[in-house]
N, C-alpha and C positions, 0 to 999 in steps of 0.2 A: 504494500500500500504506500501511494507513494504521501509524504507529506505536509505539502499546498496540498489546496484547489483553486483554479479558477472559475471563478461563476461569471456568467455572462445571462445580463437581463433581458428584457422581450427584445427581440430584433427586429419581428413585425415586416419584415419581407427588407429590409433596408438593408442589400445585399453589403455597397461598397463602406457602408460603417461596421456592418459585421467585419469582413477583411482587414478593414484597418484595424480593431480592436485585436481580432488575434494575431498581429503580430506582438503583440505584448506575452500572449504566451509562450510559458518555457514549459515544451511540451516532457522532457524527460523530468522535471521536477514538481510539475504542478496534473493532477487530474483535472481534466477538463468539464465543466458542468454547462448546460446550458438547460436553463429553467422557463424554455416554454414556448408558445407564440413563435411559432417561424416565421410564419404568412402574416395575409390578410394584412390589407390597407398599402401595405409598402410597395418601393420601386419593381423590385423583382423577386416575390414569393418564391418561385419554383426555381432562383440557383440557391435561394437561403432552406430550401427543405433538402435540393441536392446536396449542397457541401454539408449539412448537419449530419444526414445518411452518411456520408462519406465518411467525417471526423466521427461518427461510431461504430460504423464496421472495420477503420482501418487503425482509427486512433486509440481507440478504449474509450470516448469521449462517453457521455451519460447525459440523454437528451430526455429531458419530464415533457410528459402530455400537459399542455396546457388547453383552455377551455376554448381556445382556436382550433386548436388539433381535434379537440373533443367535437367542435362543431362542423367543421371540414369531415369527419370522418360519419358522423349523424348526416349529411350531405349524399354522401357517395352510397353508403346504404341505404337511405329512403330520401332519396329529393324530392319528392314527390311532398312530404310533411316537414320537413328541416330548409327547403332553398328560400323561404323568405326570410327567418331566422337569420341568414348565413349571410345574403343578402345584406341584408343591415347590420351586419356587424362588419362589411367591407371584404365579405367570401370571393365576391366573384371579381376582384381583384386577383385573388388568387387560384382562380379557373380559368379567368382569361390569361393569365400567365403561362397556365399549362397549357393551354391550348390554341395561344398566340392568336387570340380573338379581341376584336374589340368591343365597347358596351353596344347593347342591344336588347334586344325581345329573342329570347332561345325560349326553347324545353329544357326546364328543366333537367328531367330525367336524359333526356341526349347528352345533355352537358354530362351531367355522372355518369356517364357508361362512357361517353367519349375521354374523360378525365381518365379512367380505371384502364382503359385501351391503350392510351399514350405514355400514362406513367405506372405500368403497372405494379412497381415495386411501392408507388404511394400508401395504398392502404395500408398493407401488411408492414409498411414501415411504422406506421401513426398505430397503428394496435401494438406492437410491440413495446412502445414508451414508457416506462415507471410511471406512477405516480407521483414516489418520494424517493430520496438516497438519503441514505445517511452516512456520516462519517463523523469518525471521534465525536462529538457532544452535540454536533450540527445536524440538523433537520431540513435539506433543500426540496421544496414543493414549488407549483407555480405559483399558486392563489395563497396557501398557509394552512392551517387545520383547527378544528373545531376547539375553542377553548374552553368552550363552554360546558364541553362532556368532564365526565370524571375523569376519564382516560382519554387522551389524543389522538390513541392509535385506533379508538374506533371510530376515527372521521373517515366519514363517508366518502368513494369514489367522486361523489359528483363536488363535496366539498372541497374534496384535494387540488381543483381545478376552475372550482367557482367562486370559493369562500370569500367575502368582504367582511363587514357586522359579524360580530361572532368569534373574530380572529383578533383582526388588528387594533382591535376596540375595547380589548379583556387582556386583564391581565395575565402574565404568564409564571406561572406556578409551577412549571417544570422546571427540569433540570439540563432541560437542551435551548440552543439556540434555533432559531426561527428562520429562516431564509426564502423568502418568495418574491416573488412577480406580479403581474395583475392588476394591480392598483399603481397607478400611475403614483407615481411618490408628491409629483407638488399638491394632488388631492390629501395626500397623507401628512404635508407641509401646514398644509391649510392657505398656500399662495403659490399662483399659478405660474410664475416664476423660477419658481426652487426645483428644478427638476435633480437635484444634487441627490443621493443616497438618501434614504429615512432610515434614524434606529431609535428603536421605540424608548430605548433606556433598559429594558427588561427579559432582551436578548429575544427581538424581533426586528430583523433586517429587509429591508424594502428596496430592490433595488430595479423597478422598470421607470427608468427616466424620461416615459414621453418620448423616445427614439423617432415613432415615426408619425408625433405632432411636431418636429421642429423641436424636440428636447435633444437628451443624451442616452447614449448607447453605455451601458456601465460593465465595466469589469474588474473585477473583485478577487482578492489574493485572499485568502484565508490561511494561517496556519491554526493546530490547535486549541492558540490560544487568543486568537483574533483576528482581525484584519493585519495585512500586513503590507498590503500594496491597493491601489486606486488606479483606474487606470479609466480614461473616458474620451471617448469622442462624440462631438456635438455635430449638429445635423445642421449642415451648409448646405442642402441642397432640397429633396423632394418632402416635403412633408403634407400629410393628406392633412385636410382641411377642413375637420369633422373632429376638433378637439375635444377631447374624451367624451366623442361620442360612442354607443354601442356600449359593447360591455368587456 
């Protein structure tokens, strides 16, 4: 096991700030995390779910299902009841990507069968996904997990990947640290501005910076006993223009 980890927060299709960000990674010392949201909204969806596949069939990397992946993959099995859902959260962003379409009036269902035809390693790659990892005293999820329960570890699938209220709102009483995605951090700030890291005080780490409203792409060094490196690039270039809209 190696020492670090690097986490790396929602990337949201924002191919060339993913790339810039891992070159910060030091691949033989630090395990590579990424906590969630490939797609959906960004410049280029389908090379950010490529290279994720890639850095975890060849890297060791450890990619979490986040509640994009959860809906993308809700998608391809029933469009038919999930394409408006997906739709407004900025999905067909990333089915026009796989399928190098532009916006329009489709079928649905065409679209999901055409998607599963073209890339057909996608679903089986998005089913595959953790949940959670853990490592020394650390907890990395997309969303975060149920506080609210007696126990943590019986938050729910859907929580693991949707949780808001509930989480980053309640105190934490365990004995691990917290690490997720999902909630954009300057919501967490409480100013729309701050797109910087959130930490709760209580060993709850928030680290989706708004990447791909025109925030920051965050990547994060942990050793056992805390942060130990920062690393961020900011978004000069496409940002969708639906701020923290959706979910």
């Amino acid at each position: 096991m190696k020492k670090k980890v690097f986490v790396v927060g929602d990337v949201h299709g924002q191919y060339d700030m993913f790339i810039e960000l891992l070159t910060h990674w030091k691949e033989e010392e630090e395990q590579l995390i990424l906590l969630g949201d490939l797609g959906d909204r960004g410049e280029n969806p389908k090379a950010c779910f490529g290279l994720a596949r890639d850095l975890v069939e060849n890297k060791g990397a450890v990619c979490l299902k986040g509640n994009h992946e959860d809906m993308l993959l809700d998608f391809l099995n029933s469009p038919q009841h999930s394409a408006a859902l997906y739709d407004m959260n900025g999905g067909m962003v990333t089915v026009q990507s796989f399928l190098d379409i532009k916006e329009g009036q489709y079928d649905a269902v065409e679209l999901s069968e055409s998607v599963k035809s073209q890339a057909p390693w996608l679903k089986p790659f998005i089913e595959s996904l953790p949940l959670k990892y853990e490592w020394e005293d650390y907890v990395f999820t997309h969303a975060g997990v149920n506080l609210t329960l007696k126990d943590w570890t019986d938050t729910s699938d859907r929580d693991y990947v949707w949780i808001r209220e509930g989480f980053f709102d309640q105190p934490n009483y365990t004995d691990k640290t917290f690490v997720f995605g999902h909630t954009v951090t300057a919501m967490l700030h409480e100013e729309r501005s701050n797109t910087d890291i959130w930490l709760s005080g209580d060993g709850k780490i928030g680290l989706d910076g708004g990447a791909v409203y025109g925030g920051t792409l965050h990547g994060v060094v942990f050793d056992k006993d805390g942060i130990v490196d920062h690393y961020k690039v900011n978004n000069t270039g496409y940002a969708f223009s639906q701020f923290f809209g959706g979910r």
